[in-house]
TORSESE-243240 format. One record per residue (C-alpha): residue in three letters; x, y, z. Coordinates in steps of 0.5 Angstrom, whole numbers, plus 2048, in hexadecimal, padded with zeros to 3 digits. Layout:
<recs>
ALAXYZ ...
</recs>
This chain:
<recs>
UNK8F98C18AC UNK8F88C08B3 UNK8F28C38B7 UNK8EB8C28B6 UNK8E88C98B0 UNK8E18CB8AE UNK8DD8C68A9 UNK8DC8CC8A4 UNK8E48CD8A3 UNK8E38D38A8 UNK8E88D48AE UNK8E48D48B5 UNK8E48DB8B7 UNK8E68DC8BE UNK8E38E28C3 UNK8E88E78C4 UNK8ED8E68CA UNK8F18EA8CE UNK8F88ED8CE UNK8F88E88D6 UNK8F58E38D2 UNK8FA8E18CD UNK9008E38D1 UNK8FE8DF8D7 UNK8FE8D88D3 UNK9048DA8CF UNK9088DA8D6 UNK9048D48D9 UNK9078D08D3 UNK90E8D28D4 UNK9148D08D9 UNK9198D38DB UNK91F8D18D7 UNK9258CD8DB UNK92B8D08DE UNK9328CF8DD UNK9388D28E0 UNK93D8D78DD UNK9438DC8DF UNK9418E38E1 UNK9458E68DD UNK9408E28D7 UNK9398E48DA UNK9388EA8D7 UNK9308EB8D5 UNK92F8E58D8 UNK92B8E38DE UNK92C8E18E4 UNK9288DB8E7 UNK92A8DA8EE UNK92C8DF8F2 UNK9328E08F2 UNK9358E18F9 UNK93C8E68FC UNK9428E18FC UNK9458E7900 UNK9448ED904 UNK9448F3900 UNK9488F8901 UNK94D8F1903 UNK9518F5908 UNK9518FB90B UNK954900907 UNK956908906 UNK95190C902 UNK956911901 UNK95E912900 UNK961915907 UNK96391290E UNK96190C912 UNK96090F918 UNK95E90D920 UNK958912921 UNK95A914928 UNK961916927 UNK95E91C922 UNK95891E926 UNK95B926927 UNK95E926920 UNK95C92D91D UNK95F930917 UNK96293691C UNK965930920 UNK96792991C UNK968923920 UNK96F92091D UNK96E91791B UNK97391391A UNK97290F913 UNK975907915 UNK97290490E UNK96F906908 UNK96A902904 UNK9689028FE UNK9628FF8FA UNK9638F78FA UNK9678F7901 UNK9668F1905 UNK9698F590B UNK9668F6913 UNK96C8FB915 UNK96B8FC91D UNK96990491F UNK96C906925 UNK96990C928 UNK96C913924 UNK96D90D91D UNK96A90E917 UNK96A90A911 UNK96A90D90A UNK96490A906 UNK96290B8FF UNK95A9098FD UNK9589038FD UNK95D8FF902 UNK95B8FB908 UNK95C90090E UNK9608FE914 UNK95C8FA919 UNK95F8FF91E UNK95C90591A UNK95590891B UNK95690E916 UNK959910910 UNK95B91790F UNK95A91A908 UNK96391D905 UNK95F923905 UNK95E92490C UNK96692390D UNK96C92690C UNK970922909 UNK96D91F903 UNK96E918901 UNK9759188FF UNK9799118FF UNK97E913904 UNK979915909 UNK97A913910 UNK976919913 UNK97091E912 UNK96B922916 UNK964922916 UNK960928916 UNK959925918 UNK95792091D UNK95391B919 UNK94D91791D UNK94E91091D UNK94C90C917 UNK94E911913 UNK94F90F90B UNK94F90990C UNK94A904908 UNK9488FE90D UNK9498F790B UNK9418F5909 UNK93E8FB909 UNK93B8FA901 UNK93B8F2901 UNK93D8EC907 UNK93E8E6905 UNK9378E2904 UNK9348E7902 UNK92F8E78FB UNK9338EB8F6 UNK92F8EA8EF UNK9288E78F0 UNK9258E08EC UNK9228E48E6 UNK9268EA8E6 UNK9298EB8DE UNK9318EC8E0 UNK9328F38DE UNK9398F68DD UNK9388F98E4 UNK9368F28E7 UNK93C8EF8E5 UNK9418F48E8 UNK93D8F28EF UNK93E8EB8EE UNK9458EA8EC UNK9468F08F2 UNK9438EB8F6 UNK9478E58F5 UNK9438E18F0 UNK9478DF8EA UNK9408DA8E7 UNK9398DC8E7 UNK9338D78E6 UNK92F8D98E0 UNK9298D98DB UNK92C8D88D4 UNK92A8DD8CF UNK9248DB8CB UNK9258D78C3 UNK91F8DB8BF UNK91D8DA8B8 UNK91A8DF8B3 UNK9168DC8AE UNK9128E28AA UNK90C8E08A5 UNK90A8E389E UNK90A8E3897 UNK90B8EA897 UNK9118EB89B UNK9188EC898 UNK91E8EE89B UNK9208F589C UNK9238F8897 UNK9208F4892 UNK91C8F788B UNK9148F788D UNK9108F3887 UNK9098F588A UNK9068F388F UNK90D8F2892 UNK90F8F5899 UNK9168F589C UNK9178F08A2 UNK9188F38A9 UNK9158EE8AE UNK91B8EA8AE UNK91F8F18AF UNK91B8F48B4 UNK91B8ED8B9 UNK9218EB8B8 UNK9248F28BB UNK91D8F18C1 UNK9218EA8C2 UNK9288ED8C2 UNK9258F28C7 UNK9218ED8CB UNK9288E98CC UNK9268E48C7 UNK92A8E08C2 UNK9268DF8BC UNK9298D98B8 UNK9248D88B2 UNK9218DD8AE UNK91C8DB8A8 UNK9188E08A3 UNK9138DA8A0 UNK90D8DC89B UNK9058DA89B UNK9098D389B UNK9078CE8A0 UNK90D8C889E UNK9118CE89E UNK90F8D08A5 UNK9108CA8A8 UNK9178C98A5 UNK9188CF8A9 UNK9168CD8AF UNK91A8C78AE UNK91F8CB8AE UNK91E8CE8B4 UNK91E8C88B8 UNK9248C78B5 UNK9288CC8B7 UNK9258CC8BE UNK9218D18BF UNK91E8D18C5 UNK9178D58C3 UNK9158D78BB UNK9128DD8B9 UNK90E8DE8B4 UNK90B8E48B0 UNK9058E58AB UNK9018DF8AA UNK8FC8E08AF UNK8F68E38AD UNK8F08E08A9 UNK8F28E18A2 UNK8F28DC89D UNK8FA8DC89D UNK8FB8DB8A5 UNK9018D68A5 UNK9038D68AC UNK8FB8D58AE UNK8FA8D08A9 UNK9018CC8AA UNK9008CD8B2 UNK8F88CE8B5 UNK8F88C78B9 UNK8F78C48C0 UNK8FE8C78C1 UNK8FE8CE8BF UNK8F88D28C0 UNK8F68D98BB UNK8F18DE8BF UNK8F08E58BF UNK8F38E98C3 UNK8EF8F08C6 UNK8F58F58C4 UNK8F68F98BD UNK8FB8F88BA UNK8FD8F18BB UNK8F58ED8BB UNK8F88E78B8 UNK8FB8E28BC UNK8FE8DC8BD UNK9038D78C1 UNK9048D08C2 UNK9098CA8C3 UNK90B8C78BD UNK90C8BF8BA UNK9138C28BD UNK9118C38C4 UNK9138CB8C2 UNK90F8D18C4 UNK90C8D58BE UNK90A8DC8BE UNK9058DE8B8 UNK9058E58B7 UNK9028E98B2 UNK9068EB8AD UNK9058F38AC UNK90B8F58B0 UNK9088FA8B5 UNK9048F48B8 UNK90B8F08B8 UNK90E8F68BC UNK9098F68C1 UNK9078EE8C1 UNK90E8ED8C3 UNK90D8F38C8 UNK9078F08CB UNK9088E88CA UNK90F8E68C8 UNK9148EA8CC UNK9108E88D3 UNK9108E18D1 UNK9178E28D0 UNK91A8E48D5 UNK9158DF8D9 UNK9198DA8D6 UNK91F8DD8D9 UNK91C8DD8E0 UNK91C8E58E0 UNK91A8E88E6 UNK9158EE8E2 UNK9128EC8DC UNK9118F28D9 UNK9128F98D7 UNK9129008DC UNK90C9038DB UNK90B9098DC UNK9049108DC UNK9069158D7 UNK90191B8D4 UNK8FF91A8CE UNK9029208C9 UNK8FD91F8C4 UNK8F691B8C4 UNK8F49148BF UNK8EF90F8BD UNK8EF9098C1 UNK8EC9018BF UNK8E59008C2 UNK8E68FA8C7 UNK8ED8F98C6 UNK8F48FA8CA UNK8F78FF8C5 UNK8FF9008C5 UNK9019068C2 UNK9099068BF UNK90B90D8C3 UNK9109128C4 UNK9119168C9 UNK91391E8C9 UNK91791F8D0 UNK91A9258CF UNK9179268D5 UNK91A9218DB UNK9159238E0 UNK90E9238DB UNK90F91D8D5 UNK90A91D8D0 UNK9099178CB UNK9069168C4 UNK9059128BE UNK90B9108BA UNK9079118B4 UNK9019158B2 UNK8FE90E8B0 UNK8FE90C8B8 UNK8FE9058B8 UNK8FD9038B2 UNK8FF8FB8B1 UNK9048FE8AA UNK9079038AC UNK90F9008AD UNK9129078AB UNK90F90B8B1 UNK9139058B6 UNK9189098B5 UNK91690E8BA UNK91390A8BF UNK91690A8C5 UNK9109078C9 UNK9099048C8 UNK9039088CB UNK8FE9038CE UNK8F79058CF UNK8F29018D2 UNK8EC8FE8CD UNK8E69028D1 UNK8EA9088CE UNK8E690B8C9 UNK8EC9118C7 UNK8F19148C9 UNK8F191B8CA UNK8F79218CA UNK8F99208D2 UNK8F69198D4 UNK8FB9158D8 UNK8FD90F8D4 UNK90190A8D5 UNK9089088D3 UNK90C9028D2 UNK9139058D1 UNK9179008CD UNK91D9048CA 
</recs>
């Protein structure tokens, strides 16, 4: 093994570092990743990675907003409903019509929603302030209203002209985002491809799910729960691993990871200062580096590049450490690679519904959930009653956020302000 350990067999123990820290590193060690383009109508949950700029003015013409009659303005200006003013209608135009007709002063057109209004028209007059309805044979109706000028009509570019920045780079191309592009003439869009990532869980003690339990077995739920964070976080996982105590078996994991193109591996359990540590005793080195980190759950943790050239997360195995480990290092990273604008998650301040314990001289993360059957005075608990305990796998079920509360904290009472990090 690579990397230089302690004479007595012992690890060096390190000091603790902060959340900043450790996360400052993971980012230094990353690039984004390359670009590549591909259709609109394929980038869904992708990125942007230029801006992406109108091809054409939105709305592209002036166009009515309302079925009715293209009308001069002047021609109506004493219309009432006691006194109609009689119009001749000289065209009809439909949605999609290519048509300019010429209005001589007392002419109208008859116009339907979205068409291009007649460049002799300042108005448009809405059918339920004439007469004579929309009939097909129409070639008079009388205006009960003067209009003012303008009226109903969408103006060319009053959303978007040509030139203008539609979708920033960094940006994820959300359904909305694409429906703006497209609108605005641009059929391909520059993008960051979706990050490859691999799971490799650790332990003997891990079977799969469903499994029968010998003692001292627990079914595997690590790979589960980063798999879904992955699908959400807009990653492709591409290998999975469940490896035990095992350190050929570990490697060979890794091996394949490299082979099936991951981009990062993600590794869980292995991490501490046991006697049974594979991923620590496999990777500790020059190039991956374990420290403690000043946050309960989640201390043990280790990132690095591999023989491969790969980065690798070392999480701690209890799932509620992944779950906020992946929080507060993996997800940033992640969305680095991609170039996003923000990295991380809203937070918002909340009262506390009830009081709980926290760690001395550490970050504490709470898994929380939120009562807001008041939309105007939310209030935020633990998911469980075990608060943040590192085991505690069943009460994510009812996490809806984690409470983030600082280290010079000493306890959280009923009512105190905490912070929130939203994450469903």
């Amino acid at each position: 093994m690579a990397g230089r350990r302690a004479a007595t067999g012992e690890r060096l123990v390190n000091a603790l570092i902060s959340v900043e820290q450790h996360r400052a590193r993971i980012l230094e060690a990353l690039d984004p990743l390359a670009v590549e383009t591909v259709p609109v109508d394929a980038a869904g949950g992708l990125v942007c990675a230029v801006d992406a700029r109108a091809a054409l003015d939105i709305p592209v013409f002036d166009n009515s907003a309302m079925d009715g009659f293209a009308v001069r303005a002047d021609d109506l200006a004493h219309a009432t409903a006691e006194a109609p003013v009689a119009l001749r209608v000289v065209a009809d135009l439909p949605a999609g019509s290519s048509d300019d007709p010429q209005l001589r002063s007392g002419e109208a057109a008859r116009i339907m929603t979205g068409s291009a209004v007649p460049s002799d028209a300042d108005a448009v007059v809405p059918v339920e302030h004439t007469t004579a309805g929309l009939a097909d044979s129409l070639t008079r109706t009388e205006v009960t209203i003067a209009p003012t000028r303008g009226q109903h009509i969408r103006r060319r570019g009053t959303d978007l002209v040509a030139g203008d920045i539609v979708v920033r780079a960094g940006e994820e191309l959300t359904g909305f985002r694409l429906a703006a592009l497209a609108a605005a003439g641009i059929a391909e869009v520059v993008v960051r491809r979706r990050v490859r990532l691999a799971i490799v869980s650790t332990g003997s003690e891990l079977v799969s799910a469903g499994d029968p339990l010998r003692r001292g077995q627990i079914p595997e739920s690590n790979s589960v729960l980063l798999g879904g964070l992955a699908t959400e976080a807009g990653a492709q996982v591409v290998h999975t691993g469940r490896v035990a105590d095992d350190a050929e078996a570990f490697r060979a994991t890794l091996a394949a990871a490299a082979d099936a193109g991951a981009d990062v591996v993600v590794c869980t359990g292995g991490v501490s200062v046991g006697a049974y540590e594979v991923v620590r005793d496999v990777l500790e080195g020059d190039r991956v580096r374990f420290d403690k980190v000043a946050m309960q759950p989640g201390k043990p943790q280790g990132f690095g590049v591999l023989d491969s050239g790969i980065p690798v997360f070392c999480l701690p195995g209890n799932p509620v450490s992944v779950a906020v480990s992946w929080e507060t290092f993996v997800r940033p990273a992640l969305r680095h690679l991609q170039a996003r604008r923000e990295l991380d998650r809203t937070l918002i301040a909340v009262p506390a519904a009830t009081g709980w314990r926290t760690p001395p001289g550490r970050r504490q993360y709470v898994p929380a959930a939120l009562d807001r059957t008041d939309p105007g005075a939310w209030t935020v608990r633990p998911a469980t009653a075990g608060g943040s305990g590192s085991h505690l796998a069943g009460g994510l079920a009812q996490a809806e956020a984690y409470a983030v509360v600082p280290a010079e904290v000493e306890a959280v009472t009923a009512g105190d302000l905490v912070t929130v990090m939203l994450v469903s």
